[in-house]
N, C-alpha and C positions, 0 to 999 in steps of 0.2 A: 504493500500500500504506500503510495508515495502521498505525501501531504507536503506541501510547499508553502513558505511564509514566508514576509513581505513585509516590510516598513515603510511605513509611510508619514509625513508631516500636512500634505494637502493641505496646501495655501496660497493660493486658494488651486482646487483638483482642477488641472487641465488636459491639454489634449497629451501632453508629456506622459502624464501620469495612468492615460486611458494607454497611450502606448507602451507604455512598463510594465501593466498588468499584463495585459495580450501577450505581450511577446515573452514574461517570463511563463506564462501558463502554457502555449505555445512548447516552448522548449523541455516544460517538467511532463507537459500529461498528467498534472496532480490529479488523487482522487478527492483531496479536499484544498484550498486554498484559504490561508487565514493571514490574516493583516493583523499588525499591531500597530495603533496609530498613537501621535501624540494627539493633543488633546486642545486647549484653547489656546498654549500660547505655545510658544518653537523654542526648537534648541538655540537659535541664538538670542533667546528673550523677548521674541516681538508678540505682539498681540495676533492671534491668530486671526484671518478675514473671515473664517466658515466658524460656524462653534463645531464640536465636536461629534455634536448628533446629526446634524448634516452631514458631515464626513462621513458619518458609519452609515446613510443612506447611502450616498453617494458609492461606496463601498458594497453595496451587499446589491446596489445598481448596477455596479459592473464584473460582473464574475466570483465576487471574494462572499465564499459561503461562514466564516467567522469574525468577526471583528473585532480585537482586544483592545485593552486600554495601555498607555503606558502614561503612567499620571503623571503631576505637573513635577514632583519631586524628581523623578527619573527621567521628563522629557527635559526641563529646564535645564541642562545639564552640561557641560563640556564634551566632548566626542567618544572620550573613552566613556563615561556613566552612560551616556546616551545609548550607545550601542550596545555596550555589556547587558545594560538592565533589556534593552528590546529584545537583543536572542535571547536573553535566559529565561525571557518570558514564553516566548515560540518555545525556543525547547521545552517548557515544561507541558507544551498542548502537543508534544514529540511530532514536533517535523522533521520529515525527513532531509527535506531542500532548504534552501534559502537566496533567493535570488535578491541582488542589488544593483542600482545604476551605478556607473560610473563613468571618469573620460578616460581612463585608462583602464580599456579592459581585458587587462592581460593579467591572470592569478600571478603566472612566476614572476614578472618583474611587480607586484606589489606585494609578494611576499619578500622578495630579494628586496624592498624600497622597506617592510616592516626591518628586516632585518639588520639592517644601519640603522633604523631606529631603536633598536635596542642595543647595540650595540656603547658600552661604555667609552668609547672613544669618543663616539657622536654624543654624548652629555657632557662630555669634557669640553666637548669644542663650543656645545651651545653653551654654557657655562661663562666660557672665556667673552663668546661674541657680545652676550648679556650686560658682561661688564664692562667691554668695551662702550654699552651706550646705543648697539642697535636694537631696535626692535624686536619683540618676541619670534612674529613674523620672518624678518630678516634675518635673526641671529640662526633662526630655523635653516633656512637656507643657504645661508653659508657655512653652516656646520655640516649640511648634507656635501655640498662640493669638496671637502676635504675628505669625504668615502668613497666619492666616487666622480667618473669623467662622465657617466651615461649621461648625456644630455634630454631623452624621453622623461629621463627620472625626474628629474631637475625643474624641469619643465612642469611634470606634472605633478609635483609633492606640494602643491600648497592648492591645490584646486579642490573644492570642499568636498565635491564626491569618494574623490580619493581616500580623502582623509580618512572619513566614514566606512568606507572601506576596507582601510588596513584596520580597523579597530572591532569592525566585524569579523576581520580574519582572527585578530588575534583569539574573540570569544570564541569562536568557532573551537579555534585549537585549543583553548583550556578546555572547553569541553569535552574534548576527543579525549587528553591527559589524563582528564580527572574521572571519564566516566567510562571511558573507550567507547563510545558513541562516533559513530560517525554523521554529520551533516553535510550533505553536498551544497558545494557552491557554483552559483548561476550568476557572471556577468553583466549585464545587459550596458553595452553602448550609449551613452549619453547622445541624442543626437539632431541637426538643426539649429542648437542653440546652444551658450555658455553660460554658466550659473549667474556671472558680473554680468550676463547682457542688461542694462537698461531700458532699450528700445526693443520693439515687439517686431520683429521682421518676417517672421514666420508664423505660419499657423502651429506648431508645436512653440512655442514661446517661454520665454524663463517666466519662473513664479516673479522674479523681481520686477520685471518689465512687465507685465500683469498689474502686479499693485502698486505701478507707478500710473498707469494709469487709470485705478482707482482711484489715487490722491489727487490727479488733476482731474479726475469727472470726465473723462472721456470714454468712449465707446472702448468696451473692452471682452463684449458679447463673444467676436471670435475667436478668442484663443481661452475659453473654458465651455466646458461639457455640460456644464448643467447651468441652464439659464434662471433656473426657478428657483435659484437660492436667493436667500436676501444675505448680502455681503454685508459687511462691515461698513461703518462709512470711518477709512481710517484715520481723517485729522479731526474727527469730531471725538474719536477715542482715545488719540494721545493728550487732546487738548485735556479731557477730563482725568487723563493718568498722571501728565504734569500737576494740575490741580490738588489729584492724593498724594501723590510723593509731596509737593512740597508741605500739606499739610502733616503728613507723617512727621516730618522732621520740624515746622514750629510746635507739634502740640508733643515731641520728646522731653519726658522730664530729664535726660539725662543721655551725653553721647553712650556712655555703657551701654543702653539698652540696645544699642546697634551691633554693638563688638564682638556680641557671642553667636548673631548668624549667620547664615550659611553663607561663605562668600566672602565677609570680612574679612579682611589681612594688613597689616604694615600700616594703618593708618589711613586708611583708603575713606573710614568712615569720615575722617574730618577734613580730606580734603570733597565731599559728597556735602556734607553741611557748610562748607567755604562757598559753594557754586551753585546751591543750588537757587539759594534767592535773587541770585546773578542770571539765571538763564529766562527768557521769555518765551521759548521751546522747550518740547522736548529732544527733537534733538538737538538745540544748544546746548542743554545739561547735557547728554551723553558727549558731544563736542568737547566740550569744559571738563569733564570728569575724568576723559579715559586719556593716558600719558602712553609712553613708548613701551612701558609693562604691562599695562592694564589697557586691551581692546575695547574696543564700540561694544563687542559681545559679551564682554564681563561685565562692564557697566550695567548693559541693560540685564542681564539674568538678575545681578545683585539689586539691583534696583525693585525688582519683585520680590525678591527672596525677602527685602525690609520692610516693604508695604507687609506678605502674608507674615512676619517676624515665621519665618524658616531657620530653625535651630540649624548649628554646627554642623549638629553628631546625626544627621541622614543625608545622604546621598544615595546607596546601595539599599533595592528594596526587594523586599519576597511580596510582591502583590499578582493577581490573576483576576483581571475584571473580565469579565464579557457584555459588549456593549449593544451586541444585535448579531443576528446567525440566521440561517435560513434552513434548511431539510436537513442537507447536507451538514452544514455546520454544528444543526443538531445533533442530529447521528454520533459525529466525531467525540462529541464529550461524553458520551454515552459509552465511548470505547477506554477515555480516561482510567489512567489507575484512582483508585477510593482514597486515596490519599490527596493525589491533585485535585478531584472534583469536590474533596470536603474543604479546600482553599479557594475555590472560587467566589468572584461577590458579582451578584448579577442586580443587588439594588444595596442603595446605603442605608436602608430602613435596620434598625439596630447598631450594637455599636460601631465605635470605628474603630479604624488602622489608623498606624501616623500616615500614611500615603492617603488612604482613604480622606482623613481629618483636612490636609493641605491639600489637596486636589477638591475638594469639598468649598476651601475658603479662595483656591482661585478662581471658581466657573463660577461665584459672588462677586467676585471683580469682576470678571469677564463681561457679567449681566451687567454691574454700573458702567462699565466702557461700552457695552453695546447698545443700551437701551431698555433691555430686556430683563429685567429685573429680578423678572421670576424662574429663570431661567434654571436656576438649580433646582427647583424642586422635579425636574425631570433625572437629578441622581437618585430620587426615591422613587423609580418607576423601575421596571425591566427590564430588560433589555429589547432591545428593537428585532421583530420576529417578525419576517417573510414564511409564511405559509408554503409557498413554490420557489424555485434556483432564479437567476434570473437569464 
C-alpha cells in the first residue's frame, strides 16, 4: 500500500500548487494521499491570505483524501522545526512516500549540498564569516564556497525550496536510523517561476507575486484555483497587527515579561521596544528591527511569538490533528495503530495540549486580523468530511 504525503503552506493555493499535487500523485500511484498543512500564519511569520479551513477544502478539492494540521507552534518555525515537526507528523499516519518541490531537483547533489552542511569545517567557517560582520545569509555562503567549487551548489543553497528540502532529507534519514523505516523521496521541479518573483508573468505564478497583487487590488483571478475564496484583505490586517504589537508593548509592565519567549535572544527585546513607536508600518518595524543577525523572518515569527507570549521551552511537538478527510482518508485511520489513533484530536472540545492551547490563541488573532471574529469557534467542530473522493 503506498500512501504518499505532502506539505503544504497554501498562500494563497495556486495553479503551482494544483501542479505539485498532480504531478507528485502522478509519479507515486498512492493509494491514499495526505497533506499536512500549516495553518493561519507561515513559516516565515506572515499572516496567512486563506484561513486554514479553506485550505483543507481546497485540499480535499483536489485529490488529497487527508488533511492534517501542523499548528502555529510547529509551523511558525525556522526550517529545521518546520520540516522535522511536518514528516514526523506524516510518519506517524505511516507514509510510505513523500514528495516535495524544489529548484534543485536532484536527491544526490542535495544530499552531497546536506553534507557540507554538516560538516564541522562549514560551522567553522560560518562562525569566522559571522564575525567578520556578514550577514547570516552571506556568511552562509561563503562558508559553502570554501567546500566546495560546484557552482549548481552554490547557486542553488540559498533558494528557499532547497533549503526545505535538505531539512526534509535530513528527517527522513533520522527516521530511517532510529526506526529502520524506510520513506521514499519524490522531487518535483519547481517550474515557470522563482520563489523572489515579484511580478506574475505566468499562469503558474509565485505565491509572492500573487499577494503583491492582492496589496495593490489588482486582478489576480488568474493565477489561483479557486475563485470563491474570500482572501484576506492584506494591508487592512497588518495595519491592525501593527496596532497589537505596539499595544502589546505600551501596556508591558515590565521588558522581562518578553525575555523568556520563544525567540528572544541577546537583547533583541529592547532593541523591538526602541522601534517600535518609531515605525508607522509594519513593515517599517520589521525594516527597523531586523540587523545583519536577525532577518525580516525572525522578526516577524518573534513578533507573534510576543503578541500569543509563546514560552521558550516548545518548539518540538507530538501533536496529530485531522482537519477534514474524505472515504479514502477515512479508511486510512481506520488502518492506524491504537496507539496513534488514541492521539489524535479531531475537535478542541475538552482539554488542551500546549500546541492545541497556542494554535487555539493564534486562529483568535487571525479572526481580529481578518475580520472574522468568530472564526475559532470552528476549532470546536470536526473535522471537514466529504462523503465521496473528489
Amino acid at each position: 500500500m503506498k500512501v504518499l504525503g505532502l506539505i503544504l503552506e497554501l498562500n494563497p493555493p495556486h495553479h503551482g500548487h494544483k501542479y505539485f499535487i498532480d504531478k507528485a500523485i502522478e509519479l507515486v500511484k498512492p493509494d491514499v494521499t495526505i497533506a499536512v498543512i500549516s495553518t493561519n500564519f507561515t513559516m516565515r511569520g506572515d499572516i496567512s491570505v486563506i484561513n486554514k479551513f479553506d485550505k483543507t477544502n481546497f485540499c480535499l478539492d483536489n485529490n488529497i483524501d487527508l488533511v492534517l494540521e501542523l499548528p502555529y507552534i510547529a509551523a511558525v518555525a525556522s526550517a529545521d522545526y518546520f520540516c522535522s515537526n511536518a514528516v514526523n507528523i506524516l510518519n506517524s499516519f505511516n507514509v510510505t512516500d513523500i514528495a516535495f518541490g524544489c529548484e534543485l531537483a536532484n536527491i544526490n547533489k542535495l544530499k552531497k549540498l546536506n553534507n557540507y552542511l554538516k560538516n564541522p569545517k562549514y560551522n567553522e567557517a560560518l562562525k569566522e564569516y559571522l564575525q567578520k560582520g556578514f550577514s547570516y545569509s552571506n556568511a552562509c555562503n561563503k562558508a559553502l564556497m570554501t567546500m566546495t567549487k560546484d557552482l549548481e551548489l552554490i547557486e542553488n543553497f540559498s533558494m528557499p525550496n532547497n533549503t526545505l528540502a535538505i531539512q526534509y532529507i535530513n528527517t527522513i534519514e533520522s527516521i530511517k536510523e532510529k526506526n529502520n523505516k524506510e520513506i521514499n523521496i519524490h522531487l518535483i521541479q519547481r517550474i515557470e517561476n522563482n520563489y523572489f518573483d515579484t511580478i506574475a508573468s505566468t499562469r503558474i505564478a509565485s505565491a509572492t507575486s500573487i499577494r503583491n497583487l492582492m496589496m495593490n487590488y489588482e486582478d489576480y483571478s488568474e493565477y489561483i484555483v479557486n475563485n470563491d475564496i474570500k482572501y484576506l484583505d492584506i494591508n487592512k490586517a497588518y495595519e491592525k497587527l501593527l496596532t497589537i504589537i505596539k499595544s502589546t508593548f505600551i501596556l508591558k509592565n515590565d521588558i522581562y515579561e518578553i525575555r523568556d519567549l520563544l525567540g528572544v535572544k541577546e537583547g533583541i527585546e529592547n532593541r523591538l521596544d526602541n522601534v517600535v513607536g518609531l515605525s508607522n508600518s509594519y513593515d517599517e518595524l520589521v525594516q527597523n528591527a531586523c540587523t545583519k543577525r536577525y532577518s525580516q523572518n525572525y522578526i516577524k515569527r518573534l513578533l507573534l511569538n510576543i503578541i500569543l507570549k509563546v514560552p521558550d521551552q516548545v518548539q518540538k511537538v507530538n501533536y496529530l490533528r485531522v482537519l477534514g478527510f474524505n472515504k479514502t482518508g477515512e479508511s486510512h485511520i481506520k488502518t492506524l495503530p491504537k496507539a496513534i489513533k488514541e492521539e489524535i484530536i479531531t475537535t478542541y472540545k475538552g482539554s488542551l495540549t500546549t500546541p492545541s492551547k497556542y494554535e487555539l490563541k493564534a486562529t483568535k488573532l487571525y479572526g481580529l486580523l481578518s475580520g472574522d471574529e468568530n472564526i475559532y469557534l470552528q476549532e470546536y467542530q470536526m473535522p471537514i468530511r466529504r462523503k465521496e473522493n473528489a
